[in-house]
PQR file of N, CA, C, O and H, with PARSE charges and radii, in Angstrom:
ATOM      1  N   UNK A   1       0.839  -1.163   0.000 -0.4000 1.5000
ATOM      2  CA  UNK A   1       0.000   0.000   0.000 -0.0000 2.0000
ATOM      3  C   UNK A   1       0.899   1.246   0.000  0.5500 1.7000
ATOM      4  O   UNK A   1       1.925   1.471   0.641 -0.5500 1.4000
ATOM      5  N   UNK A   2       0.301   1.915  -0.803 -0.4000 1.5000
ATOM      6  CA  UNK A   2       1.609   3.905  -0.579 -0.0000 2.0000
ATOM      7  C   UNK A   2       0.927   4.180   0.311  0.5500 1.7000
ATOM      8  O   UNK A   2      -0.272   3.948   0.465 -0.5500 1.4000
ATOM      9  H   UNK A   2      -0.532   1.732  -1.324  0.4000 1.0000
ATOM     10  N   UNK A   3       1.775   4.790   1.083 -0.4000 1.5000
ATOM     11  CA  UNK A   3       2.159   5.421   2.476 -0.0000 2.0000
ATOM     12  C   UNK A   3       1.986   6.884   1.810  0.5500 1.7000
ATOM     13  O   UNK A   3       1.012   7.624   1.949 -0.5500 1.4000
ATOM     14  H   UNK A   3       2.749   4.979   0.959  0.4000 1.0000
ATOM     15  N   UNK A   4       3.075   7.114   1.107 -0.4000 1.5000
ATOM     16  CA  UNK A   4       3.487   8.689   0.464 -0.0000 2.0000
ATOM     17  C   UNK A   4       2.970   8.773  -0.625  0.5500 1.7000
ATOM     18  O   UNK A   4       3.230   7.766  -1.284 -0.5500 1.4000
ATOM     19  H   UNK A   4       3.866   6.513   0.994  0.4000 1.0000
ATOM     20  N   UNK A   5       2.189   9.674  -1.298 -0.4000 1.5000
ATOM     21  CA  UNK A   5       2.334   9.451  -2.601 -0.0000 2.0000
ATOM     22  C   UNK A   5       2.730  10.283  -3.093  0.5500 1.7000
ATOM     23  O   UNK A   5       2.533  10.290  -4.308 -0.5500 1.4000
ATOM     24  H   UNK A   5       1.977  10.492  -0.763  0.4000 1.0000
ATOM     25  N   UNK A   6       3.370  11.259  -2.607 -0.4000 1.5000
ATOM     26  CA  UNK A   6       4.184  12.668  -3.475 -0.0000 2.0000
ATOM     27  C   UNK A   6       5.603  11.898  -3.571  0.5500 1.7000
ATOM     28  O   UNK A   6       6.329  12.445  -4.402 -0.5500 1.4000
ATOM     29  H   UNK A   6       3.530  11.254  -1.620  0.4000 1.0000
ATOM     30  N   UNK A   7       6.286  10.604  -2.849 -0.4000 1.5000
ATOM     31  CA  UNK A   7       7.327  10.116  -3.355 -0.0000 2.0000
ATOM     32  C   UNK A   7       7.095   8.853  -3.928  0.5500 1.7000
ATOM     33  O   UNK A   7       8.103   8.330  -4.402 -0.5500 1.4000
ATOM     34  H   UNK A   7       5.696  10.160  -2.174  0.4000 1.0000
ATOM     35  N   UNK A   8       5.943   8.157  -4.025 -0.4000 1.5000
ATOM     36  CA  UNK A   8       6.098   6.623  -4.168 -0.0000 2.0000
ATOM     37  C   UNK A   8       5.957   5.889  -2.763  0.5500 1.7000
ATOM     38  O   UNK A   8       5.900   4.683  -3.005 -0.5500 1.4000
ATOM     39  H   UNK A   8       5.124   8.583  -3.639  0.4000 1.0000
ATOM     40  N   UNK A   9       5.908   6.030  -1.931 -0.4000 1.5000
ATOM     41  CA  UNK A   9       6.848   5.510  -0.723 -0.0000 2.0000
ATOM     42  C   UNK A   9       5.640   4.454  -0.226  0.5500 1.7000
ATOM     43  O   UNK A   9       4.651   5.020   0.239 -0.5500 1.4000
ATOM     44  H   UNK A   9       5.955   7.010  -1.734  0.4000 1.0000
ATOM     45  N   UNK A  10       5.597   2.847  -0.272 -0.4000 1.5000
ATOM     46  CA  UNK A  10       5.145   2.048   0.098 -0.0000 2.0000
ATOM     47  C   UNK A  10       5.467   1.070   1.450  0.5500 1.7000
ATOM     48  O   UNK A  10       6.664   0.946   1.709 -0.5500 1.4000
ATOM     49  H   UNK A  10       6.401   2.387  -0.651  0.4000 1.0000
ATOM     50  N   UNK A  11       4.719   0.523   2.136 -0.4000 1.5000
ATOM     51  CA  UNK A  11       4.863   0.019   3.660 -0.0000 2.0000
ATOM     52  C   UNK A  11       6.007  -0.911   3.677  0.5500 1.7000
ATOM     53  O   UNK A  11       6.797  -1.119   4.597 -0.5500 1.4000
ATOM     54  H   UNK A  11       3.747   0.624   1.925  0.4000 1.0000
ATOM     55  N   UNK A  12       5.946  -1.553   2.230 -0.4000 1.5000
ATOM     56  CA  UNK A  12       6.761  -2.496   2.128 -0.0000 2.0000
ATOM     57  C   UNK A  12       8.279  -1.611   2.173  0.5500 1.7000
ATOM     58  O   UNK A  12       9.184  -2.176   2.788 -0.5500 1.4000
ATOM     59  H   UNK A  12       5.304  -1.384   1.482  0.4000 1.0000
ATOM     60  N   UNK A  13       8.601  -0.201   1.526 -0.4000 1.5000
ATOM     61  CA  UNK A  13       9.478  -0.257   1.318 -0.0000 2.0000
ATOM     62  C   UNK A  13      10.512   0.511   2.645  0.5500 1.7000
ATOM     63  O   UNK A  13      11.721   0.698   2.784 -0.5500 1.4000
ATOM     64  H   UNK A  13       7.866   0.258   1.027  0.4000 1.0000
ATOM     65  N   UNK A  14       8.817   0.913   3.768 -0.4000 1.5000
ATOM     66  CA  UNK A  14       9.187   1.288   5.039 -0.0000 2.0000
ATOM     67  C   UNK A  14       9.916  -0.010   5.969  0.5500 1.7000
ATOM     68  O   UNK A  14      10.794   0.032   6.831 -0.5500 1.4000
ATOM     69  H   UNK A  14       7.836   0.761   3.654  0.4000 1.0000
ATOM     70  N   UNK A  15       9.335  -0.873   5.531 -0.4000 1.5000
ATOM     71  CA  UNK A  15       9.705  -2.055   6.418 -0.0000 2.0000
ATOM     72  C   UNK A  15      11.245  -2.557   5.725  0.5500 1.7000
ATOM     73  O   UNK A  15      12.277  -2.910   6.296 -0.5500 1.4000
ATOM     74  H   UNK A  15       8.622  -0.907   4.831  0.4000 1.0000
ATOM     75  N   UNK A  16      10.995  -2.454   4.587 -0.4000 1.5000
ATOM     76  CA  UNK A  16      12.453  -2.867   4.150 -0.0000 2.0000
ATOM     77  C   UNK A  16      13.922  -1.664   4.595  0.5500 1.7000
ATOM     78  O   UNK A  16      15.132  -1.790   4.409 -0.5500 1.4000
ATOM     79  H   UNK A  16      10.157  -2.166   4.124  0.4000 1.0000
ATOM     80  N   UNK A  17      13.163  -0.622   5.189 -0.4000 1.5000
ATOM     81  CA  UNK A  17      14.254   1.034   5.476 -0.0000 2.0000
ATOM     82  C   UNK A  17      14.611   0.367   6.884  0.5500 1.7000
ATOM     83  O   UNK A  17      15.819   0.444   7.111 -0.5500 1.4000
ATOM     84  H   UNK A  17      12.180  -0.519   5.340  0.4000 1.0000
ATOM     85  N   UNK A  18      13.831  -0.306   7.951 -0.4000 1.5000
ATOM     86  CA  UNK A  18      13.966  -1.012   8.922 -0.0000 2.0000
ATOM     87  C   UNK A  18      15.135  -1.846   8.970  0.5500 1.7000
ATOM     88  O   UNK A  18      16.219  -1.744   9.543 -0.5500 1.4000
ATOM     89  H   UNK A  18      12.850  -0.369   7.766  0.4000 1.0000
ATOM     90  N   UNK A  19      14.582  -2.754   8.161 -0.4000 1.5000
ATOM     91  CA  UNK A  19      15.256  -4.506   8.385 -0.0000 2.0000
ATOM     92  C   UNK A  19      16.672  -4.062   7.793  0.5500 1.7000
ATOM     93  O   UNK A  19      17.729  -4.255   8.393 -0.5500 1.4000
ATOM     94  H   UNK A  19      13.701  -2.837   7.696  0.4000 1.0000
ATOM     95  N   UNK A  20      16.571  -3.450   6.558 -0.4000 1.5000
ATOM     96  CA  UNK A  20      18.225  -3.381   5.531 -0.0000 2.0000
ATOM     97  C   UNK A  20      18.634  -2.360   5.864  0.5500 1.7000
ATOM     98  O   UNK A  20      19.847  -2.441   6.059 -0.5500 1.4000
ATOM     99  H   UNK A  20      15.712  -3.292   6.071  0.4000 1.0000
ATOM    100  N   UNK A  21      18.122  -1.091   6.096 -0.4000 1.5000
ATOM    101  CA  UNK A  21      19.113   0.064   6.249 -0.0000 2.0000
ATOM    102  C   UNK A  21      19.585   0.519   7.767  0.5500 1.7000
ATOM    103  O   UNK A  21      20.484   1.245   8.192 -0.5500 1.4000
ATOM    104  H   UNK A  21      17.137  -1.025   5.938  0.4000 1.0000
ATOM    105  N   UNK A  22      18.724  -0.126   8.264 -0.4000 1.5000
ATOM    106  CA  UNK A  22      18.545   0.667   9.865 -0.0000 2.0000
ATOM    107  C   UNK A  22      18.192   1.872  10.105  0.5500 1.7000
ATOM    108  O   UNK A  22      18.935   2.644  10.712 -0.5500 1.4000
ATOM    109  H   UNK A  22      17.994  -0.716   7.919  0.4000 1.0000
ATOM    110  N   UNK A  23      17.060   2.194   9.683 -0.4000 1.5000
ATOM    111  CA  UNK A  23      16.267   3.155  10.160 -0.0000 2.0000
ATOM    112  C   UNK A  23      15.141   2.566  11.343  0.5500 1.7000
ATOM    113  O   UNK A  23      14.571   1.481  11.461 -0.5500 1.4000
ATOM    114  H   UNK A  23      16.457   1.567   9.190  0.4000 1.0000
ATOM    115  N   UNK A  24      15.115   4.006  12.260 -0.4000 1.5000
ATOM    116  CA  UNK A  24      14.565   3.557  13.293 -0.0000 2.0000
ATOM    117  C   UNK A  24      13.972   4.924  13.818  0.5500 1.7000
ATOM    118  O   UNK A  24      13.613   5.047  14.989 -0.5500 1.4000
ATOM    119  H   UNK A  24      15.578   4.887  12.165  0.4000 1.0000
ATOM    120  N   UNK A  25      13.900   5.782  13.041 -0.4000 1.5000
ATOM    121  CA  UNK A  25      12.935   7.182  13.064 -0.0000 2.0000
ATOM    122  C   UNK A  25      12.257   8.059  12.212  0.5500 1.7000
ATOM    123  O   UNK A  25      12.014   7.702  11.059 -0.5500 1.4000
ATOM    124  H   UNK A  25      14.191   5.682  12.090  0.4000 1.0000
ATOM    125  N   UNK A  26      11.974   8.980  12.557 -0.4000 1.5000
ATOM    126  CA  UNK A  26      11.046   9.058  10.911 -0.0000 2.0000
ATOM    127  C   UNK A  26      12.395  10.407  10.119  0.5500 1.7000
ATOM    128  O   UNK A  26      12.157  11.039   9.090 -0.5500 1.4000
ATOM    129  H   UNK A  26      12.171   9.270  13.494  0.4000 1.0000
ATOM    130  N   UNK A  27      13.260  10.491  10.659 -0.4000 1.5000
ATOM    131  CA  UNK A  27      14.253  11.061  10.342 -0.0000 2.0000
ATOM    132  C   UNK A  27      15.158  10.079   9.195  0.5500 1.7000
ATOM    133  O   UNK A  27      15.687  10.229   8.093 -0.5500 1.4000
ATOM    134  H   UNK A  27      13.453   9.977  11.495  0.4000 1.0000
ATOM    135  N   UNK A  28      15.032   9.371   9.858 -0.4000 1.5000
ATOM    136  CA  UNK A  28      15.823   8.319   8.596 -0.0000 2.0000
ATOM    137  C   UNK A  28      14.933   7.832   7.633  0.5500 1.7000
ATOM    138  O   UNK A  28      15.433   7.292   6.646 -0.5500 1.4000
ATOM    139  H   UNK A  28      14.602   9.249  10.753  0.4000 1.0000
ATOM    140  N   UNK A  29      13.979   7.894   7.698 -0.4000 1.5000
ATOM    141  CA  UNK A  29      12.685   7.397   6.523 -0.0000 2.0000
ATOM    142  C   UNK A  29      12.942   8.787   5.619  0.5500 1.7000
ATOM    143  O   UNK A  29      13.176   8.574   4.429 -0.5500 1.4000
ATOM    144  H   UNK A  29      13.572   8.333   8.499  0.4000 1.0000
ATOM    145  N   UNK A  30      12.923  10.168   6.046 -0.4000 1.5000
ATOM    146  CA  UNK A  30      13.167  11.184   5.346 -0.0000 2.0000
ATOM    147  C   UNK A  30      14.095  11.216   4.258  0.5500 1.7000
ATOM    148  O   UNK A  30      13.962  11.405   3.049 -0.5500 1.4000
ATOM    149  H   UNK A  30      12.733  10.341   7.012  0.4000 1.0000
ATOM    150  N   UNK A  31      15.221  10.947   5.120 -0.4000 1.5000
ATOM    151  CA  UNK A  31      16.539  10.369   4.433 -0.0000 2.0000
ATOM    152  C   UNK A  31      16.479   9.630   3.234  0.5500 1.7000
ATOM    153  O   UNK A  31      16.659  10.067   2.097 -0.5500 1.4000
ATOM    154  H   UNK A  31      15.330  10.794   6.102  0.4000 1.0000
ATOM    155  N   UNK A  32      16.207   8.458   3.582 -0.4000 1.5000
ATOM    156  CA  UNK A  32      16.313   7.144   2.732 -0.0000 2.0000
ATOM    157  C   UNK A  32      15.443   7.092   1.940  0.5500 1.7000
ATOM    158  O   UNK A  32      15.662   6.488   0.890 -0.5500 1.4000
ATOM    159  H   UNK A  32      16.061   8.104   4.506  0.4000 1.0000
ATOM    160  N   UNK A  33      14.212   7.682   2.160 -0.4000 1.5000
ATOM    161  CA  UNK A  33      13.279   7.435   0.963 -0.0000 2.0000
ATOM    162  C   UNK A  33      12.261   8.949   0.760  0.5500 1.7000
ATOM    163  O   UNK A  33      11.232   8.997   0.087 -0.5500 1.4000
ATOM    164  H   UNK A  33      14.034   8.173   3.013  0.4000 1.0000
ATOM    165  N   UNK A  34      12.843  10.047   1.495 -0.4000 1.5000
ATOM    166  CA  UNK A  34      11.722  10.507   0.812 -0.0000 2.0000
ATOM    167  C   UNK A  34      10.369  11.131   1.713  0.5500 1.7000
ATOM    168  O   UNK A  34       9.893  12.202   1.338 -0.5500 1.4000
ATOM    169  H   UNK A  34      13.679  10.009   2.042  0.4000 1.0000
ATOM    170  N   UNK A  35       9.861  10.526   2.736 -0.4000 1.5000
ATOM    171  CA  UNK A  35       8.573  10.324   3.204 -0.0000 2.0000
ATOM    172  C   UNK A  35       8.706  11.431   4.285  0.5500 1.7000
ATOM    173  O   UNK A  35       9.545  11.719   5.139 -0.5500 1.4000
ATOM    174  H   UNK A  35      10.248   9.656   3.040  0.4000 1.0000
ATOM    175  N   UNK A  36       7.456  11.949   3.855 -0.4000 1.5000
ATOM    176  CA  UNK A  36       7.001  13.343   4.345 -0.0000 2.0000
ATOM    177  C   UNK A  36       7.598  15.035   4.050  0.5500 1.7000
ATOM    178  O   UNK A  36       7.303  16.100   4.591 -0.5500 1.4000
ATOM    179  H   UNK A  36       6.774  11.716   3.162  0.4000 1.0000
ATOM    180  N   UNK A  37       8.641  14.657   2.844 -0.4000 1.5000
ATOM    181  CA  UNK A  37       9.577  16.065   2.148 -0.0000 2.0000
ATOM    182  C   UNK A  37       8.688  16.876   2.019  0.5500 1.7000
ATOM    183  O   UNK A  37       8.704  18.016   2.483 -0.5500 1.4000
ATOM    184  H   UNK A  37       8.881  13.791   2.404  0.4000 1.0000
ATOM    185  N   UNK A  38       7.581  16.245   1.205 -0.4000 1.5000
ATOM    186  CA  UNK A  38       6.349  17.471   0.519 -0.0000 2.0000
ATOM    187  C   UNK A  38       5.298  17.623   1.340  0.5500 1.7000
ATOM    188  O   UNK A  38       5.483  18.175   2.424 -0.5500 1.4000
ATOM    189  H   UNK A  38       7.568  15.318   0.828  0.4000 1.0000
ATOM    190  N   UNK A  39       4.486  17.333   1.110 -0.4000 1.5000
ATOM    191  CA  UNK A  39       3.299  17.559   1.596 -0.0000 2.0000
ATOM    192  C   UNK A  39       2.976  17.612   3.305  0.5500 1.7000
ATOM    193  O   UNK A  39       2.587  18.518   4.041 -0.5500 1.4000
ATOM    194  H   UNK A  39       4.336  16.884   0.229  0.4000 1.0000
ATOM    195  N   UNK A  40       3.252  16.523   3.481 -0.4000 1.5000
ATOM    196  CA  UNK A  40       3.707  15.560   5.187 -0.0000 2.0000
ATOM    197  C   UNK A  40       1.974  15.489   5.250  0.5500 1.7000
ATOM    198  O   UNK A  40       1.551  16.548   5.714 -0.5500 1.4000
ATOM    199  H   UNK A  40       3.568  15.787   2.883  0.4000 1.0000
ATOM    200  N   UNK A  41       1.264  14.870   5.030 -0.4000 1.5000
ATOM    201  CA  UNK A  41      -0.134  14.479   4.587 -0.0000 2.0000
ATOM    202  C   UNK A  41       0.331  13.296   4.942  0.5500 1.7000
ATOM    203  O   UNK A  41      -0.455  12.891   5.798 -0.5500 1.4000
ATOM    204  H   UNK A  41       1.608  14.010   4.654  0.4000 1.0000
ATOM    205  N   UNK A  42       1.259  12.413   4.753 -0.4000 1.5000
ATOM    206  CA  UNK A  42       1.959  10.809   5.027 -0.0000 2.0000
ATOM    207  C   UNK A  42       2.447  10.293   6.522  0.5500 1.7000
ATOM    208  O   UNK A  42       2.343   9.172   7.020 -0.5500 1.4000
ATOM    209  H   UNK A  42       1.898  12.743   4.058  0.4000 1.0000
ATOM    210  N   UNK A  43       2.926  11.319   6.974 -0.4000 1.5000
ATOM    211  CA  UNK A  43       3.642  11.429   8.418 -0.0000 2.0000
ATOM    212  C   UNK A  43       3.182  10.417   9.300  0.5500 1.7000
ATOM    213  O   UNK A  43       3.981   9.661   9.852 -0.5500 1.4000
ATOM    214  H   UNK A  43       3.011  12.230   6.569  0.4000 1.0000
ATOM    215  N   UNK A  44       1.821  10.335   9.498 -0.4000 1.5000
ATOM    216  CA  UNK A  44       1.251  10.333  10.984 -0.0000 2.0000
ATOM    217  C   UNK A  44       1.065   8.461  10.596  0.5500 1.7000
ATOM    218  O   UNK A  44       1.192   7.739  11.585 -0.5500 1.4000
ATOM    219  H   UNK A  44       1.171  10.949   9.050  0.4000 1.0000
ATOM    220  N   UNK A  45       0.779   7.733   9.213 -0.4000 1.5000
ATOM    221  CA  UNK A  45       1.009   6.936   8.426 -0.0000 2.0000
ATOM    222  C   UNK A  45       2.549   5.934   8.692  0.5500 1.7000
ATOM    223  O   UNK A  45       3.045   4.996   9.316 -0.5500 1.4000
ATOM    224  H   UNK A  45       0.676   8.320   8.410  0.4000 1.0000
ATOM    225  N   UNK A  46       2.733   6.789   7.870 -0.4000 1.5000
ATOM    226  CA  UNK A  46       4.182   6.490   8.055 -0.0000 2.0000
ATOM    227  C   UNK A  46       5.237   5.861   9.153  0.5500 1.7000
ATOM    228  O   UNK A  46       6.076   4.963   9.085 -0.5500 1.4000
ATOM    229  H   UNK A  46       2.330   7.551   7.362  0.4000 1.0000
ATOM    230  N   UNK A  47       4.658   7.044  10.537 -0.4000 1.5000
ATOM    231  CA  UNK A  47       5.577   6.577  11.398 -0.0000 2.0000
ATOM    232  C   UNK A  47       4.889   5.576  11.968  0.5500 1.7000
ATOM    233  O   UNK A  47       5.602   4.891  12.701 -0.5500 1.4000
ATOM    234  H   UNK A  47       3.976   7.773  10.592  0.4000 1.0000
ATOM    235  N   UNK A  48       3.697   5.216  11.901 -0.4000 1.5000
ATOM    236  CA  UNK A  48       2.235   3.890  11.914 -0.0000 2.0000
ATOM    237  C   UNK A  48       3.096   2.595  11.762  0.5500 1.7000
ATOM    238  O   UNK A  48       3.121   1.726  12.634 -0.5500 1.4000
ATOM    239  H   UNK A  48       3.118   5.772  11.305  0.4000 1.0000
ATOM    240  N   UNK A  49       3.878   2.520  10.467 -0.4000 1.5000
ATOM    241  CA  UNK A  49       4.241   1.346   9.642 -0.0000 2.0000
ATOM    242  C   UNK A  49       5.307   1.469  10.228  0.5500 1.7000
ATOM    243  O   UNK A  49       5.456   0.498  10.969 -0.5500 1.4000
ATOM    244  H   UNK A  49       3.859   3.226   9.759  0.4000 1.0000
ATOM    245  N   UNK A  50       6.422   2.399  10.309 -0.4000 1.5000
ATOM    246  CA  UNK A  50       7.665   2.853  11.275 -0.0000 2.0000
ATOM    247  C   UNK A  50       7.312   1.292  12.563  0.5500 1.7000
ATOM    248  O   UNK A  50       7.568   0.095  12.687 -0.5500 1.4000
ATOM    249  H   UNK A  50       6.301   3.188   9.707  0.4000 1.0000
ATOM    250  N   UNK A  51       6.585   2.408  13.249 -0.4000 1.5000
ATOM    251  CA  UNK A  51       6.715   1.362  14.871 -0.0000 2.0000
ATOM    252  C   UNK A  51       6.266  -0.158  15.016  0.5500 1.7000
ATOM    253  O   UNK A  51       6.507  -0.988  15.892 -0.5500 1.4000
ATOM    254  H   UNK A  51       6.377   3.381  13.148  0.4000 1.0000
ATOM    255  N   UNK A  52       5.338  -0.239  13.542 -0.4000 1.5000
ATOM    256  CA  UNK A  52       5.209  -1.798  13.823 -0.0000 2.0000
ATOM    257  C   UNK A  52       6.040  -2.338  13.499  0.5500 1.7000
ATOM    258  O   UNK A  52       6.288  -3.402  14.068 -0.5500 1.4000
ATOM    259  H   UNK A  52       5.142   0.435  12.830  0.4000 1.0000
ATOM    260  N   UNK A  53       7.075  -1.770  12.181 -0.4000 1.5000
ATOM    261  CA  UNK A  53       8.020  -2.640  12.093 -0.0000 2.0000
ATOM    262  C   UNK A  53       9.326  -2.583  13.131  0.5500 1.7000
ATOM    263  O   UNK A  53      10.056  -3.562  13.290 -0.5500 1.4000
ATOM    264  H   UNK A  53       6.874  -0.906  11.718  0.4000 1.0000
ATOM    265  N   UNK A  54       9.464  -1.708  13.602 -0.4000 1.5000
ATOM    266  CA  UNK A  54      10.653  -1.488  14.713 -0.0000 2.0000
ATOM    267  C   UNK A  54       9.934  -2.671  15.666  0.5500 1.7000
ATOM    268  O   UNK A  54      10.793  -3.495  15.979 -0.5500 1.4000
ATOM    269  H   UNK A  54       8.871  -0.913  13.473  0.4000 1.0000
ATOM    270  N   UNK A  55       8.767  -2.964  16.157 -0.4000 1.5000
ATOM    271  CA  UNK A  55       8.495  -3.924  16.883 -0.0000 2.0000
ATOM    272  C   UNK A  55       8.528  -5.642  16.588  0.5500 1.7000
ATOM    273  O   UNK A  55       8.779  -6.561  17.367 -0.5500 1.4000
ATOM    274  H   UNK A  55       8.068  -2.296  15.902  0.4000 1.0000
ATOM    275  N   UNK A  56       8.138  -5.660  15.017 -0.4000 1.5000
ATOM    276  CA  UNK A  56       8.746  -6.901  14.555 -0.0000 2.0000
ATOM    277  C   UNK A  56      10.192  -6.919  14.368  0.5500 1.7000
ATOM    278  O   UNK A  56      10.800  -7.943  14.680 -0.5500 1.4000
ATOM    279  H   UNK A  56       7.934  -4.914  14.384  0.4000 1.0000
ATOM    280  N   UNK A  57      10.754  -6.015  13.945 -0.4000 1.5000
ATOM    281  CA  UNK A  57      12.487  -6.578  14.295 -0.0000 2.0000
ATOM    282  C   UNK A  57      13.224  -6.833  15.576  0.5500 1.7000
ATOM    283  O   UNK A  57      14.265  -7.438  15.833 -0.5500 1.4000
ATOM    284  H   UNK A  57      10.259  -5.184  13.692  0.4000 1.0000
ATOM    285  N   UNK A  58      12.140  -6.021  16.470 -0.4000 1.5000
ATOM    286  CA  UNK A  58      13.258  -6.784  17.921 -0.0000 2.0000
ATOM    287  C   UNK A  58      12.157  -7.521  18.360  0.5500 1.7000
ATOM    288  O   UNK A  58      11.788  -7.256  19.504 -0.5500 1.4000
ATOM    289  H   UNK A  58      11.294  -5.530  16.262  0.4000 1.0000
ATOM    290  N   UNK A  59      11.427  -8.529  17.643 -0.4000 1.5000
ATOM    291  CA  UNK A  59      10.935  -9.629  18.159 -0.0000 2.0000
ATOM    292  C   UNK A  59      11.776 -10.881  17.534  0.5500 1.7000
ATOM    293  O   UNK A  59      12.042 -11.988  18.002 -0.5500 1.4000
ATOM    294  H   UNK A  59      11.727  -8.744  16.714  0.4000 1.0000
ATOM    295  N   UNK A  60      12.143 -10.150  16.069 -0.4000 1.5000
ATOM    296  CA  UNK A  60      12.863 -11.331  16.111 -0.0000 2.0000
ATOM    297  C   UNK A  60      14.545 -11.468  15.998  0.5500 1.7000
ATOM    298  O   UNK A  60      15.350 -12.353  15.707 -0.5500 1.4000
ATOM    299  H   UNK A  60      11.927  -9.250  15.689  0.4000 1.0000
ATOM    300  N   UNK A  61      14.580 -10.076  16.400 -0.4000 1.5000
ATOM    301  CA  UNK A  61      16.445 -10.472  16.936 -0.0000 2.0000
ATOM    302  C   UNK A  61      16.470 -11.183  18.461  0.5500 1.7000
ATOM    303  O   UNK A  61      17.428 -11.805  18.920 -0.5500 1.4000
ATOM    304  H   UNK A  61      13.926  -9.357  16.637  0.4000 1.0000
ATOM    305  N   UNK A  62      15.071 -10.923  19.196 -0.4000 1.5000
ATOM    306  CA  UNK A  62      14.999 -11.743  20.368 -0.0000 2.0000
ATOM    307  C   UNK A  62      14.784 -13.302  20.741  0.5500 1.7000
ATOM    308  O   UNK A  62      15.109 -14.131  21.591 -0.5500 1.4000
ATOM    309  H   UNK A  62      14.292 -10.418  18.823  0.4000 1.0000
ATOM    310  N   UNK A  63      13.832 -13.127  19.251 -0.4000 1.5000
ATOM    311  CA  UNK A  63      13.771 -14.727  19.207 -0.0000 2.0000
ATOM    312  C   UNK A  63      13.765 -15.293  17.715  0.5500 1.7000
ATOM    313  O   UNK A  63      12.745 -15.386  17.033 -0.5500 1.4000
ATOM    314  H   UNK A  63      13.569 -12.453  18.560  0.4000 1.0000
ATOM    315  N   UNK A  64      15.239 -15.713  17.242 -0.4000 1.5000
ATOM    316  CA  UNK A  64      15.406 -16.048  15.973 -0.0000 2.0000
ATOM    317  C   UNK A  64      14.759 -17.715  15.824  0.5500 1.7000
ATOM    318  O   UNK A  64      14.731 -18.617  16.662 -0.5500 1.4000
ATOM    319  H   UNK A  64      16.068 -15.637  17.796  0.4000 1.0000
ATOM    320  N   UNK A  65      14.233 -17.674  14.284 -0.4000 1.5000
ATOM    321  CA  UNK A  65      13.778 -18.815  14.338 -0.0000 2.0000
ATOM    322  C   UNK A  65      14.819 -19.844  13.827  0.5500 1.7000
ATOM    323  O   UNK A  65      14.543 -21.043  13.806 -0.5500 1.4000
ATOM    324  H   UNK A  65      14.255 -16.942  13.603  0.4000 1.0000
TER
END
């Protein structure tokens, strides 16, 4: 689903700014992709998909399968 659409910026590719780049604020989502430059209509979204995925990655650096 787009998150942003003044950049493109999809959940998937929030979750992938997580897992591969190490982002872990909406400062680095800015960075890396873009999300919330223009409009910021995306923000409140954004950092939505942000914290769930910050919560699935330290579930599973805690418990690898």
């Amino acid at each position: 689903m787009y998150i942003c659409v003044c950049k493109g910026v999809t959940d998937t590719a929030i979750r992938e700014a997580v897992i591969h780049r190490g982002a872990d604020r909406m400062r680095d989502l800015k960075t890396c992709l873009g999300v919330s430059e223009q409009c910021g209509i995306c923000a409140c979204h954004a950092k939505e998909v942000l914290e769930k995925a910050l919560m699935q990655k330290n579930v599973v650096q805690h418990h690898p399968t």
